[in-house]
C-alpha positions in Angstrom: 13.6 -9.2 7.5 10.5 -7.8 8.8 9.0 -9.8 11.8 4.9 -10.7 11.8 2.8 -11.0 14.9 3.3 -14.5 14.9 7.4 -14.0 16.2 8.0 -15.2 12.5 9.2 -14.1 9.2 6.4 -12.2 7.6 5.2 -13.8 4.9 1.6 -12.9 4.5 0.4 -9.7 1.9 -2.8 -9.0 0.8 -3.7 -6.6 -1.5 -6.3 -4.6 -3.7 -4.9 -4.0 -6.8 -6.7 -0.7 -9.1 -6.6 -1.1 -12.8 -4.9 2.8 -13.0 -2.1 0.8 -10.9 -1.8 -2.3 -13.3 -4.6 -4.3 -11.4 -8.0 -5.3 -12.0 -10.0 -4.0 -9.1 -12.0 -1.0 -10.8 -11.3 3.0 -10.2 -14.4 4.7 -9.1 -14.5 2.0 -6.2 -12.6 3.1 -3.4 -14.3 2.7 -0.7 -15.0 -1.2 -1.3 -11.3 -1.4 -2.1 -10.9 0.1 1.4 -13.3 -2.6 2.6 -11.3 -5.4 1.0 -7.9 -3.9 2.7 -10.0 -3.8 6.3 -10.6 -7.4 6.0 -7.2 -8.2 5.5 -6.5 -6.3 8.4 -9.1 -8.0 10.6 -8.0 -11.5 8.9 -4.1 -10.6 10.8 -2.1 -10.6 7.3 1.2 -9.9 7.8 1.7 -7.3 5.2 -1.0 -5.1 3.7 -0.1 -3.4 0.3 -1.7 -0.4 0.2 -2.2 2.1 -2.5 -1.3 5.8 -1.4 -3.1 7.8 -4.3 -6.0 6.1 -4.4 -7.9 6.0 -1.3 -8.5 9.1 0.4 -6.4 9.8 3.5 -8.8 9.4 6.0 -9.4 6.0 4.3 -5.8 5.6 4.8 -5.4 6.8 8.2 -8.6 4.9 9.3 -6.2 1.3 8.0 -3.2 3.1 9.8 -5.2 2.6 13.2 -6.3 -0.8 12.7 -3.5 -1.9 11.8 -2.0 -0.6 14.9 -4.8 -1.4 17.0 -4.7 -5.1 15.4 -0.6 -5.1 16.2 -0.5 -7.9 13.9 0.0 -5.9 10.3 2.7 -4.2 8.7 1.6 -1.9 5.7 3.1 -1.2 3.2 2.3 1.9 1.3 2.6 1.0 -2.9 2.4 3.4 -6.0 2.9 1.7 -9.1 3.5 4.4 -12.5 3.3 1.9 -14.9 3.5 3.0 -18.9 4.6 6.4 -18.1 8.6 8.1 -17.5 9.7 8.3 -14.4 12.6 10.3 -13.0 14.0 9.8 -9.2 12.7 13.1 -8.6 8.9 11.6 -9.3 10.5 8.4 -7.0 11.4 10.9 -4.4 8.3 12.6 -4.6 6.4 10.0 -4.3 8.3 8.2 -1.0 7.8 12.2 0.7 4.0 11.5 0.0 3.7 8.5 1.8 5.9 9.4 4.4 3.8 12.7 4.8 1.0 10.4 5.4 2.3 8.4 8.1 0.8 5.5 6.4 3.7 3.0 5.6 5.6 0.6 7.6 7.7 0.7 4.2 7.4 2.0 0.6 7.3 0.3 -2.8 7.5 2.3 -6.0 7.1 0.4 -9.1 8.5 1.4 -12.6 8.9 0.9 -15.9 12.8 0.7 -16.5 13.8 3.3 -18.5 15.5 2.3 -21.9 18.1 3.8 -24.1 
C-alpha cells in the first residue's frame, strides 16, 4: 500500500479523463487537461492519474516536477485501449513507454478482455 504525504494510506486520485481514453474531457484540449492535472497537484491529491499518450512530454515532465517539488503526490501514469485487441506485447509496450518517460510512480493499463 502506497503511503500519501499525510503518513497515511493514499486514498486521494484525481484525474482528467479524454474521450479517446473512454472519458469525457475533449481531445484537441491538452493543454487545459494539463491545467486540470496541475491543480490537482497544487490541491496535494494523493494520486494523480495521468494519461501518457496524450499530453506532450514536456507537459508530462513539467507534472513530474511538481509533483516532486509538491512531495505530496504519487502519479500514476494510465493508458486505457478500450474497443480495440490487445496483445501483452501492446501491454509491454506500453509499461516501456511510460517507464521511458520517467513519468509514473506506477502504471495502469486498461483493456478490453479478450473473448473466445
Amino acid at each position: 500500500t502506497a503511503t500519501s504525504w499525510r503518513g497515511a494510506p493514499a486514498k486521494v486520485m484525481f484525474t482528467v479523463r479524454s474521450r479517446s481514453q473512454a472519458g469525457a474531457f475533449p481531445d484537441d484540449e491538452p493543454e487545459q487537461m494539463r491545467d486540470l492535472l496541475e491543480l490537482g497537484v497544487r490541491a496535494g491529491v494523493d494520486w494523480l492519474d495521468v494519461e501518457t499518450e496524450t499530453l506532450k512530454k514536456a507537459d508530462l515532465e513539467r507534472l513530474r516536477r511538481l509533483a516532486d517539488a509538491r512531495g505530496a503526490t504519487l502519479i500514476l501514469g494510465s493508458h486505457h485501449a478500450l474497443g480495440v485487441t490487445s496483445t501483452a506485447a501492446d501491454a509491454e509496450a506500453f509499461l516501456d513507454r511510460v517507464e521511458a518517460r520517467g513519468l509514473g510512480d506506477a502504471a495502469k493499463l486498461v483493456v478490453d478482455a479478450a473473448t473466445t
